[in-house]
C-alpha positions in Angstrom: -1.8 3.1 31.7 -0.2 0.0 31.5 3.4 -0.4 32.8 5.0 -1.4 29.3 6.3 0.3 27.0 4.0 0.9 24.1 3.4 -1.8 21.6 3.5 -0.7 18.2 1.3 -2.7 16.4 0.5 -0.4 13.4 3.5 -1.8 10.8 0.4 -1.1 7.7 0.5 2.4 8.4 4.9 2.6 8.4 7.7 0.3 9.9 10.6 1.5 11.4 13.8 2.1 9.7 16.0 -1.1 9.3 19.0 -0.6 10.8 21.3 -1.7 7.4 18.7 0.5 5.4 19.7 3.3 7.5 23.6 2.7 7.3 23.3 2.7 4.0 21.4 5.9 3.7 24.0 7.8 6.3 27.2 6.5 4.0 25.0 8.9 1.0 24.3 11.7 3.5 28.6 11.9 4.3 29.5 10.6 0.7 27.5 12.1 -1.8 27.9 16.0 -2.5 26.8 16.5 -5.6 23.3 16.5 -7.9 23.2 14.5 -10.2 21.6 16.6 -13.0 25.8 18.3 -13.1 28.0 16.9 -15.2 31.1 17.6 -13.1 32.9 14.8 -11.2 30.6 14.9 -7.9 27.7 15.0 -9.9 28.9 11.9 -12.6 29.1 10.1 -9.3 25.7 11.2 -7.5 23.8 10.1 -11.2 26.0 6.7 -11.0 24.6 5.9 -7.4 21.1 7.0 -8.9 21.0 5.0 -11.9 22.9 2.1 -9.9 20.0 1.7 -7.3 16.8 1.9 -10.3 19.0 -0.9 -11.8 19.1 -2.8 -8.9 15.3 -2.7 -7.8 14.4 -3.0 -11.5 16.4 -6.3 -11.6 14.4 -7.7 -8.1 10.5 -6.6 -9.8 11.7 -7.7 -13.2 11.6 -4.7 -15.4 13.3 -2.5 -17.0 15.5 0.3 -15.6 13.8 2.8 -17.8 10.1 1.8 -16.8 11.0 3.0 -13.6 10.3 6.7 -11.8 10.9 8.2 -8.4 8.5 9.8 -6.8 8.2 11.5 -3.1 5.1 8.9 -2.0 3.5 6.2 -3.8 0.6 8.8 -3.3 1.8 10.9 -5.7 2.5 8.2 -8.3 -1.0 7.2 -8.2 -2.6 10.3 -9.1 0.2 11.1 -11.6 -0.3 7.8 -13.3 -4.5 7.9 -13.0 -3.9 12.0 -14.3 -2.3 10.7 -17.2 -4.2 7.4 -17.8 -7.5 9.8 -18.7 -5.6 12.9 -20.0 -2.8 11.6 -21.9 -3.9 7.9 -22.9 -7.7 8.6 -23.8 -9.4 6.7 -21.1 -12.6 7.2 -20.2 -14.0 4.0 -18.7 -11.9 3.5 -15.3 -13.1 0.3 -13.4 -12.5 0.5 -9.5 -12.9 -0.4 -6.2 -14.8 2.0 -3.4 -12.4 0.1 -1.1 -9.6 1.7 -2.7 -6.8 4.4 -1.1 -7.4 7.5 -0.7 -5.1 8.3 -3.3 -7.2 6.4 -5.8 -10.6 7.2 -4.0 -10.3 11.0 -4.3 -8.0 11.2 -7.7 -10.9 9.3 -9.2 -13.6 11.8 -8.0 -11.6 14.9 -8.6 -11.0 13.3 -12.8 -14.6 12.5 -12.6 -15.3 16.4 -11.8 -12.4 17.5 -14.4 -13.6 15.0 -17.3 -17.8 15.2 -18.0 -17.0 12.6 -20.4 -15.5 10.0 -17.9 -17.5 6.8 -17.0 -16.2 5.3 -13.4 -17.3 1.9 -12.5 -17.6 1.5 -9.2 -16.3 -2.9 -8.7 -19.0 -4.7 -6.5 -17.3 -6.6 -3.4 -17.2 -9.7 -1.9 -18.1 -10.6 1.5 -13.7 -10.0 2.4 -13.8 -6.8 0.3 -12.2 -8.4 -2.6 -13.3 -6.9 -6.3 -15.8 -9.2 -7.6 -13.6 -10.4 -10.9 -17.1 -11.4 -12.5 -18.7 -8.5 -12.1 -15.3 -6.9 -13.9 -15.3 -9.2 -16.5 -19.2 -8.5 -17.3 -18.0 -4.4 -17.0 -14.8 -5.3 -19.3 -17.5 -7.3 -21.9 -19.7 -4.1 -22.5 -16.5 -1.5 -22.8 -14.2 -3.3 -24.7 -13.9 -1.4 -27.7 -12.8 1.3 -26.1 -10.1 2.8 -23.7 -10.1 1.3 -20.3 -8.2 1.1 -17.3 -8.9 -1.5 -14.4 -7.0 0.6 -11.2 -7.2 -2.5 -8.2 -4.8 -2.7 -5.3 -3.1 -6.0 -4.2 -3.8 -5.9 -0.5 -6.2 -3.9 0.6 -4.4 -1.5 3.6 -7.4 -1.3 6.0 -9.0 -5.6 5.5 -5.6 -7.3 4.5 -8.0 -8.6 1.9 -5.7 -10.0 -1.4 -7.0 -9.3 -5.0 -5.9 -11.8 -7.0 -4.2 -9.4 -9.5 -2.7 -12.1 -12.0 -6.4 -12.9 -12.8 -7.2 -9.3 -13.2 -4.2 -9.2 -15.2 -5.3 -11.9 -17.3 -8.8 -10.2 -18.3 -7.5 -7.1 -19.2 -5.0 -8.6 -21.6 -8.1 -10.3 -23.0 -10.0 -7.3 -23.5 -7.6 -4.7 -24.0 -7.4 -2.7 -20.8 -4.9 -0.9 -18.9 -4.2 -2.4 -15.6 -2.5 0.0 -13.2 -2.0 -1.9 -9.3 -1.2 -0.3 -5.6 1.0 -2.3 -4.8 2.2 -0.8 -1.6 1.3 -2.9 1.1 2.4 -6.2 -0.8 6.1 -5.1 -1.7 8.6 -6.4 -0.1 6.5 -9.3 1.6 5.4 -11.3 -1.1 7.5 -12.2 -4.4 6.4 -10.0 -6.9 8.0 -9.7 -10.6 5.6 -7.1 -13.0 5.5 -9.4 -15.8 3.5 -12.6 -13.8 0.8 -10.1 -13.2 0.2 -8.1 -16.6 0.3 -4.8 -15.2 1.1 -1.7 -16.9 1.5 0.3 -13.4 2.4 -0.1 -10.2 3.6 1.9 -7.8 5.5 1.3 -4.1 6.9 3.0 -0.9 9.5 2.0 1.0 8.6 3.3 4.3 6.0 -0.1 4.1 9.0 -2.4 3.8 10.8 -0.9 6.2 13.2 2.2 4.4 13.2 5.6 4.5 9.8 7.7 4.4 9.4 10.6 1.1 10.4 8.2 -1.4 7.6 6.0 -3.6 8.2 4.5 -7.1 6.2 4.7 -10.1 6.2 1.9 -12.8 5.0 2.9 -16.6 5.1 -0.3 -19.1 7.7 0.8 -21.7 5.6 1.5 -24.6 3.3 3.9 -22.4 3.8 7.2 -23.7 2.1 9.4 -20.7 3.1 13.1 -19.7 4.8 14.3 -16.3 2.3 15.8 -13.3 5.5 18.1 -12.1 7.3 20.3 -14.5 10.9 22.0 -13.9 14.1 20.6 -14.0 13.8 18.2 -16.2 14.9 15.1 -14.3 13.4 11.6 -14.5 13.7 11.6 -18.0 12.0 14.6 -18.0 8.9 12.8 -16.6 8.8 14.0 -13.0 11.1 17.0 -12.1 12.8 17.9 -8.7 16.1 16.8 -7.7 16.3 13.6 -6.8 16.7 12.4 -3.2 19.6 10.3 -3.5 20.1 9.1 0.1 16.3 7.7 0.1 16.0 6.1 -3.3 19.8 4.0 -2.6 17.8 2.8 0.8 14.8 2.2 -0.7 17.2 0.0 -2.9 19.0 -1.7 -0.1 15.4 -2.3 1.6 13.9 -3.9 -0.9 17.1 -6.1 -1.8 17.5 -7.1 2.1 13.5 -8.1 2.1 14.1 -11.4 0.1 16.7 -12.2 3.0 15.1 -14.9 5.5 11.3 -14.1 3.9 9.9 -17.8 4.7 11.0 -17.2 8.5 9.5 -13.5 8.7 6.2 -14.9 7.0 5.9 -18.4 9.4 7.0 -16.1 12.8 3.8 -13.5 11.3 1.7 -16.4 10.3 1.9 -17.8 13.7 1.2 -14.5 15.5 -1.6 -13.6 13.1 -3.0 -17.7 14.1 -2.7 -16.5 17.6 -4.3 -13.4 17.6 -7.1 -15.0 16.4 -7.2 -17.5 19.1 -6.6 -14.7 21.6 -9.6 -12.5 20.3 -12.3 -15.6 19.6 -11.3 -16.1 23.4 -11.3 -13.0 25.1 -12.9 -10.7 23.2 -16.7 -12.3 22.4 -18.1 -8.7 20.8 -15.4 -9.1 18.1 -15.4 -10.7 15.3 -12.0 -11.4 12.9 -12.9 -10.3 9.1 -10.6 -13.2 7.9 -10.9 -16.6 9.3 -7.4 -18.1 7.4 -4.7 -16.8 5.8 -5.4 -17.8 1.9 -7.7 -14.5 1.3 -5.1 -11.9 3.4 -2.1 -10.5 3.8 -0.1 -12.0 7.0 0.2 -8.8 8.0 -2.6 -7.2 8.6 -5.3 -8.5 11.4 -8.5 -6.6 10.8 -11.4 -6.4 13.6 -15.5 -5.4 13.6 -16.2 -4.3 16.7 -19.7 -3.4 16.9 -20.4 0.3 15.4 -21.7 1.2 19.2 -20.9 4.7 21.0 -18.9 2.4 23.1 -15.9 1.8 20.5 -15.7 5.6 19.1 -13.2 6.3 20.5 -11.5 2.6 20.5 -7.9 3.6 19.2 -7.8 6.4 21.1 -8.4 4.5 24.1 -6.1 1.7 23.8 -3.3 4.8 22.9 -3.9 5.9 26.5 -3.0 2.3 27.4 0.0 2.2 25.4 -1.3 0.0 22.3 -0.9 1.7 19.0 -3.2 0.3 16.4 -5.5 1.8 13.8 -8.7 2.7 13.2 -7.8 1.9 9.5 -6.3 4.4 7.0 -3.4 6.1 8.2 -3.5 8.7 5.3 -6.2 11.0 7.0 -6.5 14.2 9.0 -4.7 12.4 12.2 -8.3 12.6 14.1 -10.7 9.4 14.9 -13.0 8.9 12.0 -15.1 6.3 10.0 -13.1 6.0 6.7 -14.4 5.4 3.4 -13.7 1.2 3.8 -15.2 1.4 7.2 -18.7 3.5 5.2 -18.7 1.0 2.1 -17.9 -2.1 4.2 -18.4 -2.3 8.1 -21.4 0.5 8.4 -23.5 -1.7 6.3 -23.1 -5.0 8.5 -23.5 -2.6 12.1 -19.4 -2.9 12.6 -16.9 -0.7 12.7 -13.1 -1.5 12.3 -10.2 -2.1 14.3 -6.7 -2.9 12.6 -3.7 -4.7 14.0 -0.9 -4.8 11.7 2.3 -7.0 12.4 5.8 -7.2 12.3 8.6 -10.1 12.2 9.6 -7.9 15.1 6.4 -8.7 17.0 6.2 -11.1 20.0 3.8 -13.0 21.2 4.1 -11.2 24.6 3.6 -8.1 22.8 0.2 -9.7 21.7 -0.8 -10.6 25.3 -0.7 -7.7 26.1 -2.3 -5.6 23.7 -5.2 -7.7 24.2 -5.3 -7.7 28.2 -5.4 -4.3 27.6 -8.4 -4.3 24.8 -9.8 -7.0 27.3 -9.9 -4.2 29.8 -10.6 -1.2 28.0 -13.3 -3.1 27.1 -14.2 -4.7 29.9 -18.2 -3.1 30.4 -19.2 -4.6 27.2 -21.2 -7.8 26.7 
């Protein structure tokens, strides 16, 4: 094992903390006593630091306060809002992606068992793993005169691969669908306001932009009258019960208001690692190939690998952990063992690779980068 300490280069999967974020979250955990479904004084001022932080992020995504629901993951606000999209709206033509998350995947399945009646279109993909918009627009064309929801992600968490989701936004205005976006891996990094991009979902988490993890968001378009997935207490409007965890949802506030907050800088200092990554692999690493060769189609973030699918790379992230290089085999929403993930079935099995992903930080330095890939260079030093 190397000498260094280990370098974290799996910021898709979670990012640490920030160090505000977690100041602020503290001051709650010492300040706040009370719940904030009781109406005397401690509770008045829990429900004022509640409904404080939903105004503030639904100032910085530009909606309003009451489109906006806490959840414990954005997991959980995916299913609830595909749940009630088919049992509550009437859909039963829901366009998708096989290079969805898990939490879209598998809800989508599971409906598809509950609902005999429910017609999934499976998106074609392009060569990046982008949805094919003309082959949505031909699906959209054929279904139009009924209920339909289009359920596509803004960056992809395994490729980096951008959908262009103001386009997808745009067809389903024109023929009357639902538009519901994952949104989680592009929060916080890239300007986002709901209205530019038509939807009429979207959910987040802060843990991806650096706040507290067990808190996700849930966005409904006002107008959207859907049911709740949890029953009890009553709170959320009565749309998703459970007492609300104060502490996380006033840092997932202060995260997302702090992300803004030198944004060009972060991007240019991840640009320029992602740029030299690159450089380093094409240089060092001949077997591999980089899925993106610029930045237009991805996120900055996210530096995805084929390696080829040989016995030799099975066990590649588990390997380069023994080295002290954390990295991903893609998905980080799985059973915590090595395996071939759905992305890595639909999109690198079928070209002979398998994946490799190195996601980035503003914290990351270019040192860190040399040396995860002397270390790759070594682990895989018998090949080729």
């Amino acid at each position: 094992m190397n000498q260094h300490k280990p370098i974290y280069l799996d910021y898709a999967a979670t990012t640490p903390i920030d160090e505000e974020v977690l100041e602020v979250m503290n001051e709650v955990y010492r300040e706040t006593v009370g719940n904030p479904s009781s109406i005397h004084y401690e509770g008045r001022k829990a429900r004022d630091i509640l409904e404080r932080a939903r105004r503030r992020i639904a100032q910085m995504l530009g909606v309003a306060a009451g489109e906006l629901y806490f959840t414990s993951s954005a997991t959980e606000a995916n299913n609830w809002i595909l749940y009630a999209a088919v049992r509550d709206l009437g859909v039963r033509h829901l366009i998708t992606s096989p290079l969805e998350h898990p939490s879209i995947v598998q809800t989508v399945r599971f409906l598809q068992q509950q609902y005999s009646d429910l017609n999934v279109h499976w998106l074609a993909f392009d060569d990046w793993g982008a949805p094919r918009l003309d082959a949505l627009e031909e699906i959209l064309s054929t279904v139009k005169d009924q209920t339909v929801l289009v359920s596509l992600m803004h960056a992809n968490n395994e490729l980096g691969t951008l959908t262009d989701i103001a386009a997808v936004g745009a067809l389903c205005k024109d023929y009357g669908a639902y538009f519901h976006s994952d949104t989680v891996q592009t929060l916080g990094y890239y300007p986002f306001e709901a209205p530019q991009y038509g939807v009429d979902f979207f959910v987040g988490s802060a843990h991806k932009f650096y706040g507290p993890k067990g808190i996700g968001i849930a966005y409904i378009r006002k107008g959207i009258a859907v049911r709740p997935l949890l029953h009890g207490g009553g709170q959320e409007r009565s749309m998703r019960s459970g007492t609300e965890h104060i502490p996380a949802i006033t840092a997932m506030a202060k995260a997302l208001d702090i992300a803004p907050a030198h944004r060009p800088e972060k991007r240019r200092h991840m640009e320029q690692l992602w740029q030299y990554l690159q450089r380093r692999v094409d240089e060092a690493m001949p077997f591999a190939r980089c899925l993106h060769e610029d930045l237009q189609r991805c996120h900055y973030k996210i530096f995805a690998l084929a390696l080829p699918d040989e016995p030799e790379f099975e066990l590649a992230v588990l390997r380069l952990d023994v080295e002290g290089v954390c990295v991903s085999g893609g998905s980080a929403c799985s059973s915590g063992a090595e395996q071939q993930t759905h992305v890595s079935k639909h999109f690198f099995q079928p070209k002979g690779k398998r994946p490799l992903r190195l996601s980035l930080s503003h914290r990351t330095t270019r040192e860190e980068i040399d040396v995860a890939i002397e270390t790759m260079q070594r682990v895989f030093a018998h090949i080729g």
